[in-house]
C-alpha angles and dihedrals in degrees: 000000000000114000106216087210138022120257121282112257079218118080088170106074132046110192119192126184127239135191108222132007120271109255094201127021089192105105081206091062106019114124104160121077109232086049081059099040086051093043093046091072090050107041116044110199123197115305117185110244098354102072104358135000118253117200128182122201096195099194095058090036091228127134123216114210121187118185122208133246095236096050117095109237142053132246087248088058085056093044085051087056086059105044091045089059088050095049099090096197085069084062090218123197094209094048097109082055084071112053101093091079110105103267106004090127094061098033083064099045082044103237088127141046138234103260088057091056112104098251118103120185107211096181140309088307109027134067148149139224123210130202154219088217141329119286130178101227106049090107087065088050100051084049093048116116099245092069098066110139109269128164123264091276096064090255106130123228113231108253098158141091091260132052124190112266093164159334133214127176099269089030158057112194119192134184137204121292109238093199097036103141093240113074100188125128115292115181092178107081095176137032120204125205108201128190127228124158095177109098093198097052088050090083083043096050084044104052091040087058089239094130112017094206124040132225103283086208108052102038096154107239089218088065083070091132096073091066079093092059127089091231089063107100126184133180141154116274116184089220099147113204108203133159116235108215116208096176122110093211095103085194095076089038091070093023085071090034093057101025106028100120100241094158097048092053101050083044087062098050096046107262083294083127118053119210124236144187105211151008109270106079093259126137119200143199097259121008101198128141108220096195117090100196134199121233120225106257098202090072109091100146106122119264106244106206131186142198153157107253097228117122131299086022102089094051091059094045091043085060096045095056088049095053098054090045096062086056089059090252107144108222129198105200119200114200116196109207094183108064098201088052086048087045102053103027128106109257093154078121095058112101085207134016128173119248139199128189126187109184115239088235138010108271135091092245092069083063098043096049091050105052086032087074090051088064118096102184098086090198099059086043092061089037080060091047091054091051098048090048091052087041093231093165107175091050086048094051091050095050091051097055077113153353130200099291112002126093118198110225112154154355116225130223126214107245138175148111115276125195100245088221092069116097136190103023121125136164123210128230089267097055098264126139132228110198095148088127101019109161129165109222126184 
C-alpha cells in the first residue's frame, strides 16, 4: 500500500495528537478519556500472563494473583489501590468496581476492619482475592486501569514504559522508563502528547510531520480518501453515544428513541458511527425500530439541548434539531467548547443533553452496572439482574433498548493516521495504549 508521507530523519520521539487537555494524570482518579489514554503509558495495571499470572478457583470464589519478578510493585502496593477506592473519604470514582470482595460493603460503612476484608497479602508476589459471591467478570476488574499499584497515599508508582518529563500548556512530554519490566529495544526515548482542537489542521500537522499519530476520536469523515493508504488505521472502540432525556414528557422521550435518523447519520460520516439499539455495547444485526409514536402535541415548551462541541457531536445534535423542528418543536441548543467546564458544570435544566459513556473495562458488565442505576422500577432491576446472571443475553439486550432517561444512538471507531514506520503501538477497544516496545524503523 501507498505512505502518504516519507519516513521521519528522527527514531527518538513519537508525537500524537489529542483533543482536549487530561484533567488528572492519577489512573485512581482519572474520568475523562484523554487523562486515561495519557496514564495508561505510564501506569501498567495487571495484565494475565504478561506481568503477573491471574487464577480464579470458581468454587471457592477466590482469585490468585502471582506477580511477576520483573514487574515493578509489590502485592502490598496493590493491596494500597484497593484500599484507597474503599476509603470514602477519598471520594473514588471506581469504588462500586470493588464491592464484590467479601466484605467490602461493610469495610466502607466501617462495620468492619481491615483484616475482615477479603484481601490477603501471601507475600511480595502472591495474593488472593475473596469474594461476596461468585461473578463472571472480576478478571476484567483486577487488570482496569484504576487498580494500578499506588502508596498508601493514592499516588501510582510508575509501572509503565513512559514516565512524565513535562507539560506545557499545549502539551505532555514523557520519557523512557529506565526500570520498565520489559527490557527489549526501544528506539523512541519520548513520547509527546500535542494538542489540536481544530479538526481541519489535523491532515495539515500530519502530513508536515508535525504529530506522527493523529486524534482516534475526531478523524474527519470527509478525509475518507486516506482509508487506501497504509497510515489509515481502524479499529473497534466501545464509545457509546446516547442522549440523556430530562424531560418528563415521556412522549419525546420515545419520539427520539423510534424516529431519531440513525442510519442516515452514520450514512453521512462514512460509516465512522455504528448504530445501536441498546446500552449495553452491543451491536446487533439490525438495529430498526418497528413503532411509529405519536408526540404529544400539547407540549410546546422549547427543547433545551446541550453538548459538548468535539467532533462528531455536533453532526448528531444538528439532526436532531432538525428533527424536532420539522415537528414544529422550537429547540435552544448550548454548545460547550471547553470539556472540563462541560464535565463539571451543573446541566440537571437541560431537556437533552448528549452523552457519551466509555466502560471502565472491557466487558459488558461495565455497561450493564452503570444504565441499571438509571432504572427506577426495583423490580425490573432485579428482573435485569436475573437475566444477566443467567446470562440470558438476547432478552437482556431487548430490555435495555432503553432506561429512564438514556437513548441509545451509536457505537465509535478508533480512527487515525498512523507513520507506518512506527511499530508496536496499539490501542484497545476501550481507548487504551500499549507502547511497551514502541520503535521507529526506516
Amino acid at each position: 500500500m501507498k505512505n502518504l508521507r516519507t519516513a521521519k530523519k528522527s527514531k527518538e520521539e513519537v508525537i500524537i495528537e489529542i483533543d482536549s487537555l487530561p484533567f488528572n494524570f492519577n489512573p485512581l482518579m482519572a474520568i475523562d478519556y484523554n487523562s486515561k489514554l495519557v496514564a495508561s503509558t505510564m501506569y501498567e495495571p495487571l495484565i494475565s500472563d504478561f506481568n503477573c499470572h491471574i487464577e480464579k478457583n470458581i468454587s471457592q470464589g477466590k482469585y490468585f494473583i502471582r506477580l511477576y519478578d520483573s514487574y515493578r510493585a509489590t502485592t502490598r502496593d496493590i493491596y494500597n489501590t484497593i484500599l484507597y477506592h474503599l476509603n470514602k473519604e477519598n471520594g473514588s470514582p471506581y469504588k462500586k468496581e470493588l464491592l464484590p470482595i467479601k466484605g467490602a460493603m461493610n469495610y466502607i460503612k466501617k462495620v468492619v476492619e481491615v483484616d475482615q476484608l477479603g484481601v490477603h497479602i501471601e507475600d511480595d508476589k502472591n495474593m488472593c482475592i475473596e469474594l461476596e459471591h461468585d461473578i463472571d467478570y472480576f478478571e476484567h476488574v483486577l487488570e482496569g486501569q484504576f487498580l494500578v499499584p499506588s502508596t498508601g497515599e493514592g499516588i501510582p508508582i510508575n509501572t509503565g514504559p513512559y514516565k512524565m518529563l513535562h507539560t506545557t500548556d499545549t502539551s505532555i512530554s514523557l520519557e523512557r522508563n529506565d526500570r520498565y519490566h520489559l527490557t527489549t529495544e526501544c528506539s523512541v526515548k519520548l513520547l509527546t502528547f500535542l494538542l489540536n482542537q481544530d479538526i481541519y489542521r489535523s491532515m495539515h500537522l500530519y502530513l508536515q510531520g508535525k504529530v506522527d499519530i493523529t486524534c482516534n476520536t475526531q478523524f474527519f469523515h470527509e478525509n475518507e480518501w486516506v482509508k487506501d493508504y497504509e497510515d489509515f488505521q481502524e479499529y473497534d472502540l466501545s464509545l457509546l453515544y446516547s442522549f440523556e432525556i430530562n424531560r418528563k414528557n415521556t412522549g419525546l422521550k420515545n419520539l427520539i428513541m423510534y424516529k431519531y435518523p440513525r442510519s442516515e447519520v452514520s450514512k453521512h460520516v462514512y460509516g465512522n458511527l455504528k448504530p445501536i439499539n441498546n446500552l449495553l455495547g452491543e451491536i446487533t444485526k439490525n438495529v430498526t425500530y418497528d413503532q411509529d409514536p405519536e408526540f404529544a402535541s400539547g407540549d410546546t415548551n422549547t427543547v433545551s439541548i446541550i453538548y459538548a462541541d468535539y467532533y462528531p457531536n455536533h453532526i448528531l445534535v444538528d439532526r436532531l434539531k432538525i428533527m424536532l423542528e420539522n415537528l414544529e418543536l422550537k429547540t435552544k441548543i448550548t454548545r460547550v467548547e471547553d470539556f472540563k467546564e462541560y464535565v463539571t458544570m451543573d446541566k440537571t435544566r437541560y431537556d437533552i443533553k448528549l452523552h457519551l459513556f466509555l466502560p471502565n473495562y472491557d466487558h459488558l458488565s461495565s455497561f450493564f452496572k452503570f444504565f441499571i442505576n438509571d432504572i427506577e422500577s426495583a423490580s425490573l432491576r432485579r428482573n435485569l439482574v436475573d437475566l444477566y446472571n443467567n446470562r440470558n443475553r438476547d432478552e437482556l439486550i431487548r430490555c435495555f433498548e432503553s432506561t429512564t432517561h438514556y437513548i441509545p444512538l451509536f457505537l465509535g471507531k478508533s480512527q487515525y493516521l498512523k507513520d507506518p514506520h512506527i511499530k508496536g503501538f496499539k490501542m484497545n477497544r476501550i481507548g487504551l495504549l500499549s507502547v511497551a516496545e514502541l520503535s521507529y524503523e526506516n
